[in-house]
C-alpha positions as CSV (number, residue, x, y, z in Angstrom):
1,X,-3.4,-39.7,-7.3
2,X,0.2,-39.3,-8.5
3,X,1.1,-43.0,-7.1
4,X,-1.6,-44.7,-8.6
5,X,-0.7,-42.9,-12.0
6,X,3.1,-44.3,-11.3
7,X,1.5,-47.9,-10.3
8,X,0.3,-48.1,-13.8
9,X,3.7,-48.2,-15.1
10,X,5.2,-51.2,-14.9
11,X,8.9,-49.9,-14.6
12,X,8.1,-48.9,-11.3
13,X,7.8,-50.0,-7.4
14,X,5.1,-47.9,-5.4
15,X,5.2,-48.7,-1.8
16,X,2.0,-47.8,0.2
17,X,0.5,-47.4,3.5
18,X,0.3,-51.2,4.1
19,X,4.1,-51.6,2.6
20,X,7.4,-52.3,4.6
21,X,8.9,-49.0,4.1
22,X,6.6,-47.5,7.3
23,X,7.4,-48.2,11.0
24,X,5.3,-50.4,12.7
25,X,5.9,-48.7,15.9
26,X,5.2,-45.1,14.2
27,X,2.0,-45.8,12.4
28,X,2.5,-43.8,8.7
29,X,5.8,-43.0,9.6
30,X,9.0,-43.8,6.9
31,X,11.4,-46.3,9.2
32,X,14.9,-44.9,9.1
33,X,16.7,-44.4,6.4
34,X,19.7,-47.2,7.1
35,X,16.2,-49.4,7.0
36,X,14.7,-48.0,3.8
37,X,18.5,-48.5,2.3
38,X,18.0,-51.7,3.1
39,X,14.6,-52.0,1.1
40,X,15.3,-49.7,-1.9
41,X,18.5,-51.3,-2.5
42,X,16.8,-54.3,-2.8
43,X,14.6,-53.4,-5.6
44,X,15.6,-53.7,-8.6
45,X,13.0,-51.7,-10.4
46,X,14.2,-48.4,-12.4
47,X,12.2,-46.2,-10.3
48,X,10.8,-46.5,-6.6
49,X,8.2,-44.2,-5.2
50,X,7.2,-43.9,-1.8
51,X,5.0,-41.5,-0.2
52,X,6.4,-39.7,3.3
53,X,2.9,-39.7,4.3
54,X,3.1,-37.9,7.8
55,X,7.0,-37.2,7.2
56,X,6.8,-33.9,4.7
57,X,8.1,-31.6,7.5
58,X,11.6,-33.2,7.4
59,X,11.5,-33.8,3.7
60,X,14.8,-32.3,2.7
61,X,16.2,-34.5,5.4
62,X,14.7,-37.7,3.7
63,X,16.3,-37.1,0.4
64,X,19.8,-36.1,1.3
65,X,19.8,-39.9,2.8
66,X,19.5,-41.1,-0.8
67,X,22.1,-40.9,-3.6
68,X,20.2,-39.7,-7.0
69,X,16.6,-39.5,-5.2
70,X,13.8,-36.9,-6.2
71,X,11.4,-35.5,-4.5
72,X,7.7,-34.3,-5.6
73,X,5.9,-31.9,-3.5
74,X,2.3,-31.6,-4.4
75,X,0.2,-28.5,-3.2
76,X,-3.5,-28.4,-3.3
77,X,-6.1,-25.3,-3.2
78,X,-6.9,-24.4,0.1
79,X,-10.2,-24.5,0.6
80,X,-10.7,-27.6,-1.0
81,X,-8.1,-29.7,1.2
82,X,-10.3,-28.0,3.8
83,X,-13.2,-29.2,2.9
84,X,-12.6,-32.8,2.2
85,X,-10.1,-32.9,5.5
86,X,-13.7,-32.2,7.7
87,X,-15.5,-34.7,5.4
88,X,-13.0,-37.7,5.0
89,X,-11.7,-37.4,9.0
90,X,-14.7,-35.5,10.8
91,X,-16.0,-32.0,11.7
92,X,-13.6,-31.8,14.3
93,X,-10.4,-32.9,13.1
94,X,-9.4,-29.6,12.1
95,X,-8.7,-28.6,16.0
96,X,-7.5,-32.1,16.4
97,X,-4.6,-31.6,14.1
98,X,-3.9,-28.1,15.4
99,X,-3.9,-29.5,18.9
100,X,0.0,-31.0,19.1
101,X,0.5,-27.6,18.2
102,X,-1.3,-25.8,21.1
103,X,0.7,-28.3,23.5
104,X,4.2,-28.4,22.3
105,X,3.9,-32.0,21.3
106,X,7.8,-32.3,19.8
107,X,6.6,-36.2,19.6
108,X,3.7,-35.4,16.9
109,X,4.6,-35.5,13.5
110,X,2.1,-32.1,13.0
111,X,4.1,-30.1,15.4
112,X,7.7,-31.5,14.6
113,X,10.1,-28.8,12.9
114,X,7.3,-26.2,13.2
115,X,8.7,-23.1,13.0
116,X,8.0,-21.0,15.9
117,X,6.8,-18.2,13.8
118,X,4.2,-20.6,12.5
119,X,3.1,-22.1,15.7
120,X,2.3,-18.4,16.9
121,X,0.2,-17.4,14.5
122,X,-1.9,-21.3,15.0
123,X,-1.8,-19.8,18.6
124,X,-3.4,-17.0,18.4
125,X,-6.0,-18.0,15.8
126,X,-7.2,-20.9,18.6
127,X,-7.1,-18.4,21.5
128,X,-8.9,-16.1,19.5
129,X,-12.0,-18.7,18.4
130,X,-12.4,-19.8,14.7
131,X,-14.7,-22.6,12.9
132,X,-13.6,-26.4,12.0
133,X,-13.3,-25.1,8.4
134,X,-10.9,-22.5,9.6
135,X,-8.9,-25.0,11.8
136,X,-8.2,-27.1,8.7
137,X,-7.2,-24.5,6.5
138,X,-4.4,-23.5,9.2
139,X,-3.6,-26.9,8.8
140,X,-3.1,-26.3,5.0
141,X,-1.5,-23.1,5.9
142,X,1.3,-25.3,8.7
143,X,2.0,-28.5,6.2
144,X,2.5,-26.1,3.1
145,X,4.7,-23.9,4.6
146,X,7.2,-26.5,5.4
147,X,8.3,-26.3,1.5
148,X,9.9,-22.9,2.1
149,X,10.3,-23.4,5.7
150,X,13.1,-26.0,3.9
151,X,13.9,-24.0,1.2
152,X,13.2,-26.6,-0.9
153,X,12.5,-24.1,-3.6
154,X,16.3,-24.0,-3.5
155,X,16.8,-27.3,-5.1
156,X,17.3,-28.9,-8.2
157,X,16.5,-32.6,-6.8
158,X,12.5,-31.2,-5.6
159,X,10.1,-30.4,-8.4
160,X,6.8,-28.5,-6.9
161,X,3.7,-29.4,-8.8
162,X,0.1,-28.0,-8.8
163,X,-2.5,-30.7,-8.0
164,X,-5.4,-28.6,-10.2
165,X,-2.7,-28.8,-12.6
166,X,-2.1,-32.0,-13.0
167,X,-5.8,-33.3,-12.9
168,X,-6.4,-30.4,-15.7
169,X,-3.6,-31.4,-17.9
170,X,-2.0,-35.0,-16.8
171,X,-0.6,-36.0,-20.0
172,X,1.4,-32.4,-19.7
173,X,2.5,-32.5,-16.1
174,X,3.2,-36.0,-16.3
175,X,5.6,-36.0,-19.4
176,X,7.0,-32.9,-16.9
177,X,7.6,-35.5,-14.0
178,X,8.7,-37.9,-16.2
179,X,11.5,-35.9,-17.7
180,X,12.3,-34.9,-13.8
181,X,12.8,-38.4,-12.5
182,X,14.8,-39.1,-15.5
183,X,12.8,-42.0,-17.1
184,X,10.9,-41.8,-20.4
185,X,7.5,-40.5,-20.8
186,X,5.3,-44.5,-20.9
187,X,2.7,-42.2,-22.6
188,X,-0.9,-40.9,-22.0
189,X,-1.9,-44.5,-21.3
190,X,-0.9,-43.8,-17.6
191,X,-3.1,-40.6,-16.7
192,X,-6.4,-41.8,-18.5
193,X,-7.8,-42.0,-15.0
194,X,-7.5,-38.7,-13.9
195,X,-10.4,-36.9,-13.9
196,X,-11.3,-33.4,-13.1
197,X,-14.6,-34.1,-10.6
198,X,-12.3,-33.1,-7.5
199,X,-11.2,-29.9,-8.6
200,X,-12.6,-27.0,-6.6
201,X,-14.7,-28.7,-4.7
202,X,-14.6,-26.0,-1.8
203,X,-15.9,-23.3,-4.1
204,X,-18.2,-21.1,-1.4
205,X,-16.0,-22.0,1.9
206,X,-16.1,-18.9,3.9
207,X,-13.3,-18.3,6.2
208,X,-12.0,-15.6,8.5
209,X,-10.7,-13.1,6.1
210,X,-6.8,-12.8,8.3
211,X,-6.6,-16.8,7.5
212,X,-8.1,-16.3,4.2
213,X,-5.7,-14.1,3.1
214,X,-3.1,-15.7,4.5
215,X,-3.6,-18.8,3.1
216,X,-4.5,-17.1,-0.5
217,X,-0.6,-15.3,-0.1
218,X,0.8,-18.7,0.2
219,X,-1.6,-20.6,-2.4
220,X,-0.4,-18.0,-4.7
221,X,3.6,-17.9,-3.9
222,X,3.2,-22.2,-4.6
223,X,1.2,-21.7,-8.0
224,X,4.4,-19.7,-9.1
225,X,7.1,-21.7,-7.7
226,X,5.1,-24.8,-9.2
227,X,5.4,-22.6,-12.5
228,X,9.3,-22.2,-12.6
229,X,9.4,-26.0,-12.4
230,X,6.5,-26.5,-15.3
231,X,9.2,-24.3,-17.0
232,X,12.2,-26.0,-16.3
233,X,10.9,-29.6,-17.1
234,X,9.0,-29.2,-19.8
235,X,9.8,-31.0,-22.7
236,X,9.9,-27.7,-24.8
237,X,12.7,-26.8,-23.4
């Protein structure tokens, strides 16, 4: 959602999936970064965005290869990422995704820089026997806890922001970007296709109360992280 609200401005240069910036040999993975140098400096647009689709585990990494870069993390209610994981990618992709982490796989992006501490706890909620739901909320749980994992909390270059947020109150969150990035607000022209049919769409989603909670304590530690940075770039201030 937030590229395609950037792709409306024509100021900037949104790279996608199909774009140079990935690997060909690493499907969805960002080429180096002496190759992305290569491509960004060739752009003369005020602002380039590009996604680190599958790359968000060494995202502190990615921006210390780029003078005056920025970095965006967006977090999404659990249940709902869930949900939609099982229905865009299948019933079982859940335990698919969890499986690098079962095997060690240092070669798959969902098991690279894993913390030990986090790949336990996936461990033991496989050998003990849970649902797909419950797989893909782990997942949630893994990718999320990255941000923290790389204390990128701790940094003035990465702004956290709260995906029910901005689809409740774009023009808001956006002008809150906008003043992040450093570039001025293009107005409310941009967001006017945001709409709010995708929020809480996993309303109901039962899930073993452990991962439930678990993934609740980290929903709610985002939500007010994702606030210090509404309060920091705000245009109030």
């Amino acid at each position: 959602m937030l590229m395609d609200v950037f792709d409306v401005d024509l100021r900037t240069r949104v790279y996608r999936e199909l774009d140079d910036v990935f690997d060909s040999k690493r499907p969805l993975r960002l080429k180096n970064s002496r190759k992305l140098g290569r491509i960004f400096a060739a752009d003369r647009a005020p602002l380039v965005v590009s996604k680190p689709l599958l790359d968000s585990q060494i995202a502190s990494r990615i921006i210390d290869s780029f003078a005056d870069s920025r970095g965006i993390w967006i977090f999404r209610e659990f249940h709902s990422v869930a949900k939609s994981n099982l229905r865009r990618f299948g019933d079982r992709n859940g335990f698919n995704d969890l499986e690098p982490v079962v095997q060690s796989n240092l070669s798959d992006w969902r098991y690279e820089a894993m913390s030990e501490e986090t790949a336990q706890t996936i461990r033991k909620f496989l050998k003990r026997g849970i649902t797909e739901l419950d797989a893909a909320a782990l997942f949630w749980f893994a990718r999320n806890q990255f941000f923290f994992q790389q204390r990128l909390q701790n940094r003035d270059d990465v702004m956290l922001c709260n995906y029910e947020h901005l689809v409740s109150e774009p023009n808001s969150v956006m002008q809150q970007i906008y003043n992040f990035v450093g570039l001025s607000y293009p107005g409310a022209k941009i967001v006017s296709d945001i709409h709010q049919g995708s929020m809480m769409r996993g309303a109901g989603i039962q899930l073993d109360d452990e991962i439930e909670a678990m993934c609740s304590d980290l929903n709610q530690r985002l939500i007010a992280t994702a606030q210090e940075s509404v309060d920091r770039w705000s245009l109030a201030d």
